[in-house]
C-alpha positions in Angstrom: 0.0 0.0 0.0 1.5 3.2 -1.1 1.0 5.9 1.9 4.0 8.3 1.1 3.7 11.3 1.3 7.7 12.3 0.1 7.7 15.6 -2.3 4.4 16.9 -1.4 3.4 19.7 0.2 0.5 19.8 2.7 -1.3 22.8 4.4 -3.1 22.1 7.3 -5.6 24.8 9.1 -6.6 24.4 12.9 -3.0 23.0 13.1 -2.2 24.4 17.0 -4.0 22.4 18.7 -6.4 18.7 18.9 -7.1 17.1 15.4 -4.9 19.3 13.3 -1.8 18.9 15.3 -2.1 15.3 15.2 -2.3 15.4 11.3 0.3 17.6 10.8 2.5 14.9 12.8 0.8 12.0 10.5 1.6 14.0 7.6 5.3 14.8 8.4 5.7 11.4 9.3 4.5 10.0 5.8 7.3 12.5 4.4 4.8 15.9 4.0 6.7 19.0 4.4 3.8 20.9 6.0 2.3 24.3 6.4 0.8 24.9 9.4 -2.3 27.6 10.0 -3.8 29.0 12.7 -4.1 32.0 15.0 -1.8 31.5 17.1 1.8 32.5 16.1 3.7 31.1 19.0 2.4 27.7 18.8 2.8 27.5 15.7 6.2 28.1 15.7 6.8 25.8 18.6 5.1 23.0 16.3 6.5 23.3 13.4 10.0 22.7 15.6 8.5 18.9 16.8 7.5 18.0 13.5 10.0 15.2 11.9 11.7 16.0 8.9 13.4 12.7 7.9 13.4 12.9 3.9 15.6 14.9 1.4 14.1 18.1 1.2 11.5 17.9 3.6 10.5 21.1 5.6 7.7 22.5 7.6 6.6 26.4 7.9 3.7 27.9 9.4 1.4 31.0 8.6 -0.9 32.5 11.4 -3.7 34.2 10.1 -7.5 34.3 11.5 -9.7 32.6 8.8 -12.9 34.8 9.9 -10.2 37.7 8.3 -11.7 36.8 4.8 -9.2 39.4 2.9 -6.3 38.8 5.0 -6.2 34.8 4.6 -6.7 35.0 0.6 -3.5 36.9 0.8 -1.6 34.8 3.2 -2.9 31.7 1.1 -1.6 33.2 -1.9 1.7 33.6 -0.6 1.6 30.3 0.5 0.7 28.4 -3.6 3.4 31.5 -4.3 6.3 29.2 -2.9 5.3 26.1 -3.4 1.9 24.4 -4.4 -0.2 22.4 -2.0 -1.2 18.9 -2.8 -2.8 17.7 0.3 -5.1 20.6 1.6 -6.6 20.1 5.2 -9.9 22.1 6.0 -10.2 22.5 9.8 -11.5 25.2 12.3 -12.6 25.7 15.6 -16.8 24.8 16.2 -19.6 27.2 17.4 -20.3 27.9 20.6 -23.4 25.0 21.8 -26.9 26.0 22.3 -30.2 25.8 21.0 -31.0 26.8 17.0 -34.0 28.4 17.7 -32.3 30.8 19.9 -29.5 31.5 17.7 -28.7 35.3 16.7 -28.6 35.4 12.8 -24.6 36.9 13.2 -23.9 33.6 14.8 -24.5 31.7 11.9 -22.9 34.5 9.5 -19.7 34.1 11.8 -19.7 30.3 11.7 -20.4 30.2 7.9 -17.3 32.8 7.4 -15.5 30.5 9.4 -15.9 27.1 7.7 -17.6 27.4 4.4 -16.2 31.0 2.9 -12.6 30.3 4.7 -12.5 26.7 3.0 -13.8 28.3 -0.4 -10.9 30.8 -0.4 -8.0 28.6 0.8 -9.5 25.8 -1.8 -9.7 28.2 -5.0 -6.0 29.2 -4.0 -4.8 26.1 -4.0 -6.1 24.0 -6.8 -4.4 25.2 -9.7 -1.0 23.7 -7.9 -2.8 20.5 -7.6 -4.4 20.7 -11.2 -0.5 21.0 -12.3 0.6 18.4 -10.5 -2.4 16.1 -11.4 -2.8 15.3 -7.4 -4.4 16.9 -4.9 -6.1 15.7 -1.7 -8.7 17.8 0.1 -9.9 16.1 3.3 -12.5 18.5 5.6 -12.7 17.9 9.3 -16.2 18.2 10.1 -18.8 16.5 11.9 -21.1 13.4 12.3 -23.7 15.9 13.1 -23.8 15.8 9.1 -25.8 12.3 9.6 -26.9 12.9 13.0 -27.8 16.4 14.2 -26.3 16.6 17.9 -28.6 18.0 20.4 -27.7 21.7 21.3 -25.2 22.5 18.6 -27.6 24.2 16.7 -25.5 26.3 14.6 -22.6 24.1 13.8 -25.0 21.7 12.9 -26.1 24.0 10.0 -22.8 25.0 9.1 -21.4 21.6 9.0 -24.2 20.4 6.4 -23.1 23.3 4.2 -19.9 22.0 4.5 -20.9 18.7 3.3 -23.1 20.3 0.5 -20.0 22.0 -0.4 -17.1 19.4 -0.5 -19.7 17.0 -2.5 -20.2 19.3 -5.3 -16.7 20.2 -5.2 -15.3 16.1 -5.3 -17.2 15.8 -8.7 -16.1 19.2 -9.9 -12.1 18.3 -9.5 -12.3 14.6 -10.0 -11.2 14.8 -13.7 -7.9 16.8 -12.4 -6.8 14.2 -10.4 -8.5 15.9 -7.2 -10.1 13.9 -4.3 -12.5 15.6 -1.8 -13.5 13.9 0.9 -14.8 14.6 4.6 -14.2 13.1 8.2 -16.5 13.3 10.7 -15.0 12.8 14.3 -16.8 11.4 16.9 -16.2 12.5 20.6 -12.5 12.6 20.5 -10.5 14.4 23.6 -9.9 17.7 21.9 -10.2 21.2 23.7 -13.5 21.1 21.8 -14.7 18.2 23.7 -13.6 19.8 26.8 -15.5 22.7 26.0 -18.6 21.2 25.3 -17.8 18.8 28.8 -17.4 22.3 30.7 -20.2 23.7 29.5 -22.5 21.2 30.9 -20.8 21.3 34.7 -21.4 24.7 34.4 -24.6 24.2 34.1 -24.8 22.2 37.4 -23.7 18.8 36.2 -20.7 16.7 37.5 -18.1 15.6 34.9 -18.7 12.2 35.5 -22.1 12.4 34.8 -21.5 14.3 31.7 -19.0 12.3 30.3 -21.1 9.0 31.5 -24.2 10.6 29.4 -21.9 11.4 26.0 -20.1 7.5 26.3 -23.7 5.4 26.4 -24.2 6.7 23.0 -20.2 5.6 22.0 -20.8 1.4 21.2 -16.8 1.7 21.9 -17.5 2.7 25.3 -14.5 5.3 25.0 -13.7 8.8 23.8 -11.3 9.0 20.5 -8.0 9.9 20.7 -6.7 12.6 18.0 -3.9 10.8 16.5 -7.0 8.0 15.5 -8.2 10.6 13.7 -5.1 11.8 12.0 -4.7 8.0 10.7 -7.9 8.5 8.7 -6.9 12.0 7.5 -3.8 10.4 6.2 -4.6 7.5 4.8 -7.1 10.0 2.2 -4.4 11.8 1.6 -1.7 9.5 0.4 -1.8 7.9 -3.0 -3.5 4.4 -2.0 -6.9 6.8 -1.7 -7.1 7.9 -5.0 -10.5 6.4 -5.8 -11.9 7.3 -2.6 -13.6 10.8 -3.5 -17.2 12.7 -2.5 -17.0 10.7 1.0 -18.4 11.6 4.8 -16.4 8.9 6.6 -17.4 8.8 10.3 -15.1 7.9 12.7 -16.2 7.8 15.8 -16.6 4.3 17.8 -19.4 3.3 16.1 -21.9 6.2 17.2 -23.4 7.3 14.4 -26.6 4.8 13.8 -27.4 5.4 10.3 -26.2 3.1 7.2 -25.3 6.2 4.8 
Protein backbone atom coordinates (compact mmCIF):
# COMPACT_ATOMS: atom_id res chain seq x y z
CA UNK A 1 0.00 0.00 0.00
CA UNK A 2 1.47 3.23 -1.14
CA UNK A 3 1.04 5.92 1.90
CA UNK A 4 3.98 8.26 1.10
CA UNK A 5 3.71 11.27 1.27
CA UNK A 6 7.66 12.27 0.06
CA UNK A 7 7.71 15.65 -2.27
CA UNK A 8 4.36 16.92 -1.38
CA UNK A 9 3.44 19.70 0.18
CA UNK A 10 0.45 19.77 2.74
CA UNK A 11 -1.26 22.75 4.37
CA UNK A 12 -3.06 22.12 7.33
CA UNK A 13 -5.55 24.77 9.10
CA UNK A 14 -6.60 24.38 12.92
CA UNK A 15 -3.02 23.03 13.10
CA UNK A 16 -2.16 24.43 16.98
CA UNK A 17 -3.95 22.40 18.72
CA UNK A 18 -6.42 18.65 18.92
CA UNK A 19 -7.13 17.14 15.44
CA UNK A 20 -4.91 19.31 13.25
CA UNK A 21 -1.83 18.94 15.33
CA UNK A 22 -2.14 15.31 15.25
CA UNK A 23 -2.34 15.40 11.31
CA UNK A 24 0.32 17.62 10.83
CA UNK A 25 2.48 14.86 12.80
CA UNK A 26 0.85 12.03 10.51
CA UNK A 27 1.58 14.02 7.63
CA UNK A 28 5.30 14.82 8.41
CA UNK A 29 5.66 11.36 9.34
CA UNK A 30 4.48 10.03 5.82
CA UNK A 31 7.27 12.50 4.39
CA UNK A 32 4.82 15.85 4.04
CA UNK A 33 6.72 18.96 4.35
CA UNK A 34 3.83 20.89 5.98
CA UNK A 35 2.27 24.30 6.41
CA UNK A 36 0.83 24.92 9.36
CA UNK A 37 -2.29 27.65 10.01
CA UNK A 38 -3.85 29.00 12.71
CA UNK A 39 -4.13 31.96 14.99
CA UNK A 40 -1.83 31.48 17.12
CA UNK A 41 1.76 32.48 16.07
CA UNK A 42 3.67 31.13 19.02
CA UNK A 43 2.39 27.70 18.84
CA UNK A 44 2.75 27.53 15.71
CA UNK A 45 6.22 28.11 15.74
CA UNK A 46 6.81 25.76 18.61
CA UNK A 47 5.11 22.99 16.25
CA UNK A 48 6.52 23.30 13.39
CA UNK A 49 10.03 22.69 15.56
CA UNK A 50 8.53 18.89 16.79
CA UNK A 51 7.53 18.02 13.49
CA UNK A 52 10.03 15.22 11.86
CA UNK A 53 11.69 15.99 8.91
CA UNK A 54 13.43 12.66 7.89
CA UNK A 55 13.38 12.92 3.94
CA UNK A 56 15.58 14.89 1.44
CA UNK A 57 14.14 18.05 1.15
CA UNK A 58 11.49 17.94 3.64
CA UNK A 59 10.51 21.13 5.62
CA UNK A 60 7.72 22.49 7.55
CA UNK A 61 6.65 26.40 7.91
CA UNK A 62 3.67 27.86 9.36
CA UNK A 63 1.44 31.01 8.59
CA UNK A 64 -0.91 32.52 11.40
CA UNK A 65 -3.71 34.16 10.12
CA UNK A 66 -7.55 34.30 11.48
CA UNK A 67 -9.69 32.60 8.76
CA UNK A 68 -12.85 34.83 9.90
CA UNK A 69 -10.21 37.68 8.27
CA UNK A 70 -11.70 36.81 4.79
CA UNK A 71 -9.17 39.42 2.92
CA UNK A 72 -6.29 38.80 4.97
CA UNK A 73 -6.21 34.76 4.56
CA UNK A 74 -6.68 35.02 0.64
CA UNK A 75 -3.52 36.91 0.77
CA UNK A 76 -1.58 34.85 3.18
CA UNK A 77 -2.92 31.74 1.08
CA UNK A 78 -1.63 33.17 -1.91
CA UNK A 79 1.65 33.60 -0.58
CA UNK A 80 1.62 30.35 0.55
CA UNK A 81 0.75 28.41 -3.58
CA UNK A 82 3.42 31.51 -4.29
CA UNK A 83 6.31 29.19 -2.86
CA UNK A 84 5.26 26.15 -3.36
CA UNK A 85 1.93 24.43 -4.40
CA UNK A 86 -0.16 22.36 -1.97
CA UNK A 87 -1.24 18.89 -2.79
CA UNK A 88 -2.82 17.68 0.25
CA UNK A 89 -5.05 20.58 1.60
CA UNK A 90 -6.64 20.08 5.22
CA UNK A 91 -9.86 22.13 6.04
CA UNK A 92 -10.21 22.46 9.80
CA UNK A 93 -11.48 25.16 12.29
CA UNK A 94 -12.64 25.74 15.64
CA UNK A 95 -16.85 24.78 16.22
CA UNK A 96 -19.61 27.23 17.36
CA UNK A 97 -20.29 27.86 20.58
CA UNK A 98 -23.36 25.04 21.77
CA UNK A 99 -26.92 25.98 22.33
CA UNK A 100 -30.20 25.84 21.03
CA UNK A 101 -31.05 26.76 16.99
CA UNK A 102 -34.00 28.43 17.72
CA UNK A 103 -32.31 30.83 19.94
CA UNK A 104 -29.48 31.52 17.70
CA UNK A 105 -28.68 35.27 16.74
CA UNK A 106 -28.56 35.43 12.83
CA UNK A 107 -24.58 36.86 13.17
CA UNK A 108 -23.93 33.56 14.76
CA UNK A 109 -24.45 31.69 11.91
CA UNK A 110 -22.89 34.52 9.45
CA UNK A 111 -19.65 34.14 11.80
CA UNK A 112 -19.67 30.32 11.68
CA UNK A 113 -20.36 30.24 7.87
CA UNK A 114 -17.35 32.85 7.43
CA UNK A 115 -15.51 30.46 9.38
CA UNK A 116 -15.88 27.09 7.74
CA UNK A 117 -17.64 27.44 4.37
CA UNK A 118 -16.22 30.97 2.93
CA UNK A 119 -12.60 30.33 4.70
CA UNK A 120 -12.52 26.65 3.00
CA UNK A 121 -13.81 28.31 -0.42
CA UNK A 122 -10.90 30.80 -0.44
CA UNK A 123 -8.00 28.56 0.75
CA UNK A 124 -9.51 25.77 -1.85
CA UNK A 125 -9.68 28.22 -4.97
CA UNK A 126 -5.96 29.24 -4.05
CA UNK A 127 -4.80 26.09 -4.00
CA UNK A 128 -6.14 24.04 -6.83
CA UNK A 129 -4.36 25.19 -9.67
CA UNK A 130 -0.99 23.66 -7.86
CA UNK A 131 -2.77 20.54 -7.60
CA UNK A 132 -4.39 20.73 -11.18
CA UNK A 133 -0.48 21.03 -12.33
CA UNK A 134 0.62 18.44 -10.49
CA UNK A 135 -2.40 16.13 -11.37
CA UNK A 136 -2.83 15.35 -7.42
CA UNK A 137 -4.43 16.89 -4.90
CA UNK A 138 -6.05 15.70 -1.73
CA UNK A 139 -8.74 17.84 0.15
CA UNK A 140 -9.91 16.15 3.29
CA UNK A 141 -12.47 18.47 5.61
CA UNK A 142 -12.75 17.92 9.33
CA UNK A 143 -16.24 18.16 10.10
CA UNK A 144 -18.76 16.47 11.93
CA UNK A 145 -21.14 13.40 12.30
CA UNK A 146 -23.69 15.86 13.11
CA UNK A 147 -23.82 15.83 9.08
CA UNK A 148 -25.75 12.27 9.58
CA UNK A 149 -26.89 12.90 12.95
CA UNK A 150 -27.78 16.36 14.20
CA UNK A 151 -26.29 16.63 17.93
CA UNK A 152 -28.60 18.04 20.38
CA UNK A 153 -27.68 21.71 21.29
CA UNK A 154 -25.23 22.50 18.64
CA UNK A 155 -27.64 24.18 16.70
CA UNK A 156 -25.46 26.31 14.58
CA UNK A 157 -22.63 24.14 13.85
CA UNK A 158 -25.04 21.69 12.90
CA UNK A 159 -26.05 24.04 10.03
CA UNK A 160 -22.77 24.96 9.14
CA UNK A 161 -21.36 21.55 8.96
CA UNK A 162 -24.25 20.40 6.42
CA UNK A 163 -23.05 23.29 4.24
CA UNK A 164 -19.86 22.00 4.52
CA UNK A 165 -20.93 18.70 3.31
CA UNK A 166 -23.07 20.27 0.49
CA UNK A 167 -20.03 22.00 -0.41
CA UNK A 168 -17.13 19.42 -0.53
CA UNK A 169 -19.66 17.05 -2.49
CA UNK A 170 -20.22 19.29 -5.25
CA UNK A 171 -16.74 20.25 -5.17
CA UNK A 172 -15.30 16.10 -5.30
CA UNK A 173 -17.19 15.83 -8.67
CA UNK A 174 -16.13 19.17 -9.94
CA UNK A 175 -12.15 18.33 -9.45
CA UNK A 176 -12.32 14.62 -9.99
CA UNK A 177 -11.18 14.77 -13.69
CA UNK A 178 -7.89 16.81 -12.40
CA UNK A 179 -6.81 14.25 -10.41
CA UNK A 180 -8.46 15.87 -7.22
CA UNK A 181 -10.13 13.88 -4.32
CA UNK A 182 -12.53 15.55 -1.75
CA UNK A 183 -13.51 13.91 0.94
CA UNK A 184 -14.82 14.63 4.65
CA UNK A 185 -14.17 13.14 8.16
CA UNK A 186 -16.51 13.26 10.74
CA UNK A 187 -15.01 12.78 14.30
CA UNK A 188 -16.80 11.37 16.94
CA UNK A 189 -16.25 12.48 20.65
CA UNK A 190 -12.53 12.60 20.51
CA UNK A 191 -10.49 14.37 23.65
CA UNK A 192 -9.94 17.67 21.94
CA UNK A 193 -10.18 21.24 23.70
CA UNK A 194 -13.51 21.13 21.77
CA UNK A 195 -14.67 18.18 23.73
CA UNK A 196 -13.57 19.81 26.77
CA UNK A 197 -15.49 22.74 26.02
CA UNK A 198 -18.61 21.16 25.34
CA UNK A 199 -17.77 18.85 28.82
CA UNK A 200 -17.39 22.25 30.67
CA UNK A 201 -20.19 23.68 29.51
CA UNK A 202 -22.50 21.24 30.93
CA UNK A 203 -20.81 21.26 34.73
CA UNK A 204 -21.35 24.70 34.38
CA UNK A 205 -24.57 24.24 34.12
CA UNK A 206 -24.80 22.21 37.41
CA UNK A 207 -23.71 18.76 36.24
CA UNK A 208 -20.65 16.72 37.50
CA UNK A 209 -18.06 15.55 34.91
CA UNK A 210 -18.67 12.24 35.47
CA UNK A 211 -22.08 12.37 34.76
CA UNK A 212 -21.49 14.32 31.74
CA UNK A 213 -18.97 12.33 30.32
CA UNK A 214 -21.13 9.01 31.49
CA UNK A 215 -24.20 10.56 29.39
CA UNK A 216 -21.86 11.42 25.98
CA UNK A 217 -20.13 7.52 26.28
CA UNK A 218 -23.74 5.42 26.41
CA UNK A 219 -24.24 6.69 22.96
CA UNK A 220 -20.22 5.64 22.05
CA UNK A 221 -20.76 1.40 21.22
CA UNK A 222 -16.77 1.66 21.90
CA UNK A 223 -17.45 2.69 25.32
CA UNK A 224 -14.51 5.27 24.98
CA UNK A 225 -13.73 8.82 23.80
CA UNK A 226 -11.30 8.98 20.52
CA UNK A 227 -8.02 9.93 20.72
CA UNK A 228 -6.66 12.64 17.97
CA UNK A 229 -3.90 10.83 16.48
CA UNK A 230 -6.97 7.97 15.47
CA UNK A 231 -8.24 10.61 13.68
CA UNK A 232 -5.08 11.76 11.95
CA UNK A 233 -4.68 8.02 10.67
CA UNK A 234 -7.93 8.48 8.65
CA UNK A 235 -6.95 11.96 7.51
CA UNK A 236 -3.76 10.43 6.16
CA UNK A 237 -4.60 7.45 4.76
CA UNK A 238 -7.09 9.98 2.17
CA UNK A 239 -4.36 11.81 1.64
CA UNK A 240 -1.70 9.53 0.36
CA UNK A 241 -1.78 7.85 -3.05
CA UNK A 242 -3.53 4.36 -1.99
CA UNK A 243 -6.87 6.76 -1.68
CA UNK A 244 -7.12 7.91 -5.04
CA UNK A 245 -10.48 6.37 -5.83
CA UNK A 246 -11.90 7.28 -2.59
CA UNK A 247 -13.56 10.76 -3.49
CA UNK A 248 -17.16 12.73 -2.52
CA UNK A 249 -16.95 10.72 0.97
CA UNK A 250 -18.36 11.63 4.75
CA UNK A 251 -16.43 8.89 6.65
CA UNK A 252 -17.35 8.83 10.30
CA UNK A 253 -15.06 7.93 12.70
CA UNK A 254 -16.22 7.79 15.80
CA UNK A 255 -16.63 4.33 17.79
CA UNK A 256 -19.37 3.34 16.14
CA UNK A 257 -21.95 6.20 17.24
CA UNK A 258 -23.43 7.34 14.36
CA UNK A 259 -26.60 4.79 13.83
CA UNK A 260 -27.44 5.43 10.29
CA UNK A 261 -26.21 3.10 7.24
CA UNK A 262 -25.26 6.25 4.84
Amino acid sequence: MDLRLTGRHALVCGASQGLGRATAFELAELGASVTLLSRSADALVALAAELPATQPGQTHSHVAVDMLDTAVLAQAIGEVVKNHAVHVLVNNSGGPPPGPVWSAEPEAFLTAYRQHVIAAQVITHACLPGMREARYGRIVNIISTSVKEPIPNLGVSNTTRAAMAGWAKTLAAEVAPDGITVNNILPGYTRTPRLEALVKASVDAGRTREEVERGLLASVPAARFGEPAEIAAMIAFLASPAAGYVNGTSISVDGGRTRGLN
